[in-house]
C-alpha positions in Angstrom: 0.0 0.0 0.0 1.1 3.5 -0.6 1.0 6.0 2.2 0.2 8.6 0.4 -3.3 7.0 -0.2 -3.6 8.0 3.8 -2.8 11.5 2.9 -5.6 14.4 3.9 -7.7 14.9 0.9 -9.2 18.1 2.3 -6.4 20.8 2.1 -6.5 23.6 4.5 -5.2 27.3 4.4 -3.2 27.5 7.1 -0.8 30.2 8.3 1.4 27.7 10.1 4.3 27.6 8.3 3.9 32.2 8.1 4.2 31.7 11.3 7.1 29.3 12.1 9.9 28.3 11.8 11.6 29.3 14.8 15.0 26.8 14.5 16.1 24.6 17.5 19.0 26.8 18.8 22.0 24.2 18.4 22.9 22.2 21.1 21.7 18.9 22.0 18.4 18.7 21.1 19.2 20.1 17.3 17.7 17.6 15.5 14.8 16.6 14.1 14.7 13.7 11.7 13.3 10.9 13.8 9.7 11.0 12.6 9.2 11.7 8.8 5.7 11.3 8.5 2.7 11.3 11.1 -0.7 10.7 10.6 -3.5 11.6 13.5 -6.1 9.6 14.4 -9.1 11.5 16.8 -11.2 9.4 19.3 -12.3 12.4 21.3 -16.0 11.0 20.1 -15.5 7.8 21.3 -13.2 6.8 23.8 -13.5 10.5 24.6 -16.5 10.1 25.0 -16.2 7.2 27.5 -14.7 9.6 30.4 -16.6 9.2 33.5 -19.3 11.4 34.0 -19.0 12.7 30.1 -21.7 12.5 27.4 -22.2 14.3 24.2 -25.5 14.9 22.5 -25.9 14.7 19.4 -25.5 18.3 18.3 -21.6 18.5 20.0 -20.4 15.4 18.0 -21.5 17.5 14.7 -20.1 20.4 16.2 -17.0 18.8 17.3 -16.8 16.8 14.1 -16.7 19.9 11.7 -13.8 21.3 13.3 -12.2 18.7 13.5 -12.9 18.0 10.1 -11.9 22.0 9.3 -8.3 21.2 10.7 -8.0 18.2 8.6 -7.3 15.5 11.1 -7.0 12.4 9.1 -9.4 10.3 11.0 -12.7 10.9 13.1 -13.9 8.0 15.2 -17.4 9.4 15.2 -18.6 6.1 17.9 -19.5 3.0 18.9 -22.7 2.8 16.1 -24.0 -0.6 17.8 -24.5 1.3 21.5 -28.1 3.1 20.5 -30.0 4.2 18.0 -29.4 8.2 18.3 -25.5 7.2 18.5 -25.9 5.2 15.2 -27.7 8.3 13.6 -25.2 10.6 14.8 -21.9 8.3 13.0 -24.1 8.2 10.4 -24.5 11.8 9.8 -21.2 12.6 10.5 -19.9 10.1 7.8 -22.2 11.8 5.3 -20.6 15.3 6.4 -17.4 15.1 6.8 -14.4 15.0 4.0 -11.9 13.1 5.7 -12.0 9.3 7.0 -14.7 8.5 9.4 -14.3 5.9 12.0 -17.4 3.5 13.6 -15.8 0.9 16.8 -17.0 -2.7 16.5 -16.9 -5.8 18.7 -15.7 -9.2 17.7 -19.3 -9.2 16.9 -21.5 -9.7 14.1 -24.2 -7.3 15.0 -21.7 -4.5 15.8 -19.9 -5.0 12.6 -23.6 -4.5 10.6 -24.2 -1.6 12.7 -20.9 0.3 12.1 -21.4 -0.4 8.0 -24.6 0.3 7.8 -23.1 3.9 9.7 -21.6 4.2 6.1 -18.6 4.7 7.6 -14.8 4.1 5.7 -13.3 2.8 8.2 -14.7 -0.1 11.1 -12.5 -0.3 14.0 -12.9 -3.7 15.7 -11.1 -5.4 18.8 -10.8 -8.0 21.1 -8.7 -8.8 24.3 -5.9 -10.7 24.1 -4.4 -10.6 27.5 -4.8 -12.8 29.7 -6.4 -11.0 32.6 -9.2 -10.1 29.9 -9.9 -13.3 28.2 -10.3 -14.6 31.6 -11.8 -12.5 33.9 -13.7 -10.1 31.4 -14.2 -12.4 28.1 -15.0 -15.1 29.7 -12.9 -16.6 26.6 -9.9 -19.0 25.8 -7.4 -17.1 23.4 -8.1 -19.8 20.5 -11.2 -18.9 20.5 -10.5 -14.6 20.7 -8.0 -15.4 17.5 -10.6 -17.0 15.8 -13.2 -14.8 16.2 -10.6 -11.7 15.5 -10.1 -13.6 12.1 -13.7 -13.9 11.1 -14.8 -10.1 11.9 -11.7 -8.9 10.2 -12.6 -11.0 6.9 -16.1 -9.9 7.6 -15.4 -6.1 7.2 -12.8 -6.8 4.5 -16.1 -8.9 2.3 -17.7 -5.8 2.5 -14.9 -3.2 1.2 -14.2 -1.4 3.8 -11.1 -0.1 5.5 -10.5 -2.4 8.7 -8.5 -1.6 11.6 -7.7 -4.7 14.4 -6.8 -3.6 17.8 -5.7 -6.5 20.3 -7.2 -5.3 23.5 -5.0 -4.7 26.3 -1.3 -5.5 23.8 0.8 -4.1 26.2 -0.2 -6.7 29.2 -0.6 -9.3 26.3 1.9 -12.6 26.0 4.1 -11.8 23.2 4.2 -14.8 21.5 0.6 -14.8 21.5 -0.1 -10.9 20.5 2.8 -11.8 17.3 -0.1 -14.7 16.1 -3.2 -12.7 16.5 -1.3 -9.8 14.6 0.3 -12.2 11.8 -3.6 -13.7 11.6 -5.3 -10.8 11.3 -3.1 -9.1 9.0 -3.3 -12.6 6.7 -7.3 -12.0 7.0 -6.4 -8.5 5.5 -6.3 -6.2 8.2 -5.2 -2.8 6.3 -4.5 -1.5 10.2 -2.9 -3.1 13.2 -3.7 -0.9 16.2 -1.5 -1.3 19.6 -3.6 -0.4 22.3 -1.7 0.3 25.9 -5.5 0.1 27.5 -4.4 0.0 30.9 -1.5 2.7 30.6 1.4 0.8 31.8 3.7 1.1 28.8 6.8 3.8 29.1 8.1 5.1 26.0 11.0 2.6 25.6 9.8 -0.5 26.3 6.4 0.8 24.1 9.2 1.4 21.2 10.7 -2.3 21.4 6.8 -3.1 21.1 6.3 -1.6 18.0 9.6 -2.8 16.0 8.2 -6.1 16.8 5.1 -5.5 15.6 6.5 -4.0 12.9 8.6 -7.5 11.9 5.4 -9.0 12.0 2.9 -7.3 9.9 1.9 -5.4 6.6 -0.5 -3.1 7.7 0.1 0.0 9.0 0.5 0.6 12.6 -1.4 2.6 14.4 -1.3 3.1 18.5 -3.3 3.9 21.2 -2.0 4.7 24.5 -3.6 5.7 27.8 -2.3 8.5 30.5 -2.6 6.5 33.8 1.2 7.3 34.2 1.2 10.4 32.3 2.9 9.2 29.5 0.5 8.5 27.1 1.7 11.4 25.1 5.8 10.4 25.3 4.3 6.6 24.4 2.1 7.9 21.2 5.5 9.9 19.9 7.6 6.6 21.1 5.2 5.1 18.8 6.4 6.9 15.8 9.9 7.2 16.5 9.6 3.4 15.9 7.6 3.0 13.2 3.9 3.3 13.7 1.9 5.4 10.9 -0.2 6.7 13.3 -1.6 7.9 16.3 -5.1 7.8 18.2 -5.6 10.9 20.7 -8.6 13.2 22.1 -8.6 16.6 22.7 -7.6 17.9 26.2 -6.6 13.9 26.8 -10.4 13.3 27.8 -11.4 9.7 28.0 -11.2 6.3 30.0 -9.7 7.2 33.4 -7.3 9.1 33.2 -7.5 10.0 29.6 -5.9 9.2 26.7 -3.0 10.7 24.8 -3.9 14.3 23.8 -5.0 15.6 20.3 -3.1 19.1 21.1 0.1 17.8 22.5 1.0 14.8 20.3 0.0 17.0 16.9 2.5 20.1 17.9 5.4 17.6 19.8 5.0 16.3 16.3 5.0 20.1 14.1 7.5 21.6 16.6 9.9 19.4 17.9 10.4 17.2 14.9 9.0 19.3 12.1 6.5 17.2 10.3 3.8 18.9 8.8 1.0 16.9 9.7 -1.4 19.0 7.5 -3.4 20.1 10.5 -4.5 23.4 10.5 -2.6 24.0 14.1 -3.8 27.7 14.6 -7.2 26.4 16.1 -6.2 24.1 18.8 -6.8 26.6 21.2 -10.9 27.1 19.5 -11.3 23.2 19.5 -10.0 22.3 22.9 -12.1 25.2 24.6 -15.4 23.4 22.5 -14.4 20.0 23.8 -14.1 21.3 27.5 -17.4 23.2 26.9 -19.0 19.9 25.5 -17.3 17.5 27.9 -17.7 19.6 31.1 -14.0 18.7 31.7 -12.0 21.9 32.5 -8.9 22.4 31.1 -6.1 22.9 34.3 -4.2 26.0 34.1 -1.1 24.2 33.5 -2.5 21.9 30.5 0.4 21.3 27.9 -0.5 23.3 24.9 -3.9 24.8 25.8 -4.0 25.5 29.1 -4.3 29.1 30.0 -0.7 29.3 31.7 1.0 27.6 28.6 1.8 31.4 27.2 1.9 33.2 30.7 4.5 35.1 32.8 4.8 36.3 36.1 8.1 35.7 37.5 10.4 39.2 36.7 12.9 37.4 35.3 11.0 35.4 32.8 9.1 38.3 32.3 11.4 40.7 31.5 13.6 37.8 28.9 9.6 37.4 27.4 9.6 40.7 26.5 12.7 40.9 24.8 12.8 38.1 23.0 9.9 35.6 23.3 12.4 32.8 22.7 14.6 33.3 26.1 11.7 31.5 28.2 9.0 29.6 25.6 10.4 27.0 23.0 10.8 29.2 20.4 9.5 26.4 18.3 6.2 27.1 19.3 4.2 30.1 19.3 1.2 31.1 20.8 -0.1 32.4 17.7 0.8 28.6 15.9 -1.9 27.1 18.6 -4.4 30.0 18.2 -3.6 31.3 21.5 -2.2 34.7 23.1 1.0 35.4 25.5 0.2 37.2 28.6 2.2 38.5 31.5 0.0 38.5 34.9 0.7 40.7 37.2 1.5 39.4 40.8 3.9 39.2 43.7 6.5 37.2 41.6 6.1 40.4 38.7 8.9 42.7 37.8 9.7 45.9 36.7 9.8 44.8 33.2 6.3 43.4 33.5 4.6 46.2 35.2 6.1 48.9 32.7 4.7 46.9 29.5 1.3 47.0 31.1 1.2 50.2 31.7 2.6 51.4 28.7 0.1 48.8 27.1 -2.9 50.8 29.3 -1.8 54.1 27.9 0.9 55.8 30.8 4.0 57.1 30.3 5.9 56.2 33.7 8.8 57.5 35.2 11.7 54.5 36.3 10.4 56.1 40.0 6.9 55.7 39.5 7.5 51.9 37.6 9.4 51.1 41.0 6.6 52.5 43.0 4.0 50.8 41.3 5.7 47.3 41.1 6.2 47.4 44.7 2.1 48.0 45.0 1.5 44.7 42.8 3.8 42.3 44.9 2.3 43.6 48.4 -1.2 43.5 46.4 -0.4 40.0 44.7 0.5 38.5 47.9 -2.5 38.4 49.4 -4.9 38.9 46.2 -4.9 38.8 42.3 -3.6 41.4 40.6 -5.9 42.8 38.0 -5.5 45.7 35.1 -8.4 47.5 37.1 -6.0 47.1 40.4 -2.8 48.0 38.0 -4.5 51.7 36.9 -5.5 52.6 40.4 -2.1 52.5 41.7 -0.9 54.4 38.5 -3.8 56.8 39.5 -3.0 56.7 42.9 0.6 57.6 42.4 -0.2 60.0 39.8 1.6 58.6 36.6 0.5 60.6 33.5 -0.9 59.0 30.4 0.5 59.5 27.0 -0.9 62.6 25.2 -2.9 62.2 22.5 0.2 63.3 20.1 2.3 60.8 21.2 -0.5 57.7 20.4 -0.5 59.2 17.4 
């Protein structure tokens, strides 16, 4: 198969590459050949989806499903079409609406397979456990019996022309000898995908990269991989994945889904545009819109410190960051990623960290014209204030009122 049959039909005006690059500085992180290629694979609809306490009508999976369709991610798993009859409408309508592969999960079961064809989707995503924990205490199965009946839905969905993807449930806690048969099987059945699911989130990076070569060695298909956050790595894994081999990735936005969440859509797509410079041919300058959608839909929030999104990834308080900030954005962000390449905007808060630097760019920013005396002055105001409360621009202009610093005449804005 040719990869470039797995490119993004849907080309998208983007200002991305306007507004990068910003090179690595050279030292020992200069390079950036590892990963060549890098397709994305969205689940935020499904296992998304699947996050405690989280359910989306049918109006935020359209919603969600445009956008991400917009950005040109490569694959939408729209759901689980067999679960309900508004779920089934809803994969169905956003197969019929969306330019880009859409995605319907699947049991090792007949009725789930009809459901996700009859979706019209181009893609059915099926799985079955293969560990042993699963087969025997969830299955209720022997692991002939999960290879066989892997075999028989993969041929199924191949009989009707569709794209199929296999995922052996649980790979990572999975004997190896008997995850290499099930792959080798499937992949004889015609598997056009092998995905390797770390369900439980136990894989780290390196071991998950030995993982991969082998399955690599054993198969045709492309790899894809699907890794859980339960050590927070489920990020590192997904980019371990590529570094050894795997075609893809499957991610939500934010990281929402089973537990403690999957890999995220926002970090894994600009690790990938940033730090290794692969143009995944997403349209990165709306990260920012979509993951505030997803928190809206989700009721999820979005902690302050979130990788990527979160509203302190582009802020400054400290005077020392501050002030480097301000002179050249570089001295304390990447450099390699923007704010603007994520749809976002810097800011410096003001508080009892803030220094001189800081408080003269906001109050040049608000319109005054301070003396070195009166910046002193005030910055000493905002780290008593910020100590105790937050400091905001309201707070900022009544100590420069206070003090008495003069605004900027009118000729001078001019």
């Amino acid at each position: 198969m040719e990869a470039t049959r797995y490119r993004c039909l849907c080309p998208t005006t983007r200002a991305r590459r306007d507004l990068r690059r910003i090179e690595f500085f050279q030292g020992t992180l200069d390079s950036t050949s590892e990963i060549t290629d890098a397709r994305i694979f969205d689940t935020t609809l499904r296992d998304g989806e699947q996050s405690p306490r989280t359910s989306f009508n049918y109006e935020d999976k359209r919603e969600i499903a445009a956008l991400l369709d917009e950005m040109g991610t490569h694959v939408i798993e729209a759901g689980f079409p067999v679960n309900s009859d508004a779920e089934f409408e809803a994969v169905r309508d956003i197969a019929e609406s969306t330019r880009v592969t859409t995605c319907g999960l699947a049991r090792v079961v007949e009725k789930d397979i009809e459901a996700a064809l009859d979706s019209g989707v181009d893609m059915v995503h099926t799985f079955v456990s293969t560990s042993d924990v699963q087969l025997q205490d969830s299955m209720h199965a022997t692991r002939q019996e999960a290879l066989d009946t892997a075999v028989d839905c993969v041929e199924m969905i191949k009989d009707a022309g569709v794209e199929c993807m296999f995922s052996p449930m649980d790979a990572t806690r999975t004997d190896e000898d008997f995850l290499v048969e099930v792959i080798e099987a499937t992949s004889a059945a015609g598997a056009d995908w092998i995905n390797i699911p770390d369900t439980c989130g136990v894989a780290t990076p390196r071991r998950f990269y030995d993982l991969i070569e082998i399955v690599d060695d054993c198969t045709e298909a492309y790899i894809d991989v699907h890794t859980h956050d339960d050590f927070g790595l489920a990020s590192a894994n997904a980019i371990s994945g590529f570094e050894a081999g795997a075609s893809q990735a499957q991610v939500s936005v934010n990281g929402i889904g089973e537990r403690a969440g999957n890999a995220a859509y926002e970090e894994v797509v600009m690790a990938l545009e940033s730090l290794y410079d692969v143009d995944t041919g997403i349209d990165t300058t709306r990260i920012t819109e979509l993951s505030r959608i997803v928190e809206e839909k989700s009721d999820i929030g979005v902690p302050a410190n979130k990788p990527v999104v979160g509203r302190n990834a582009f802020s400054h308080e400290s005077g020392i960051h501050a002030a480097g900030v301000i002179e050249n954005s570089d001295t304390f962000e990447p450099g390699v990623m923007t704010p603007e390449m994520v749809g976002a905007t810097r800011e410096l808060v003001l508080g009892k960290h803030t220094g001189a630097h800081s408080v003269r760019e906001r109050l040049v920013d608000a319109g005054y014209d301070p003396t070195e005396a009166e910046v002193r002055e005030v910055t000493r105001r905002v780290k008593e204030y910020g100590a105790e409360e937050q400091v905001t621009m309201s707070v900022l202009e009544r100590f420069a009122e206070e003090i008495g610093v003069t605004e900027e005449s009118e000729e001078v804005r001019a």
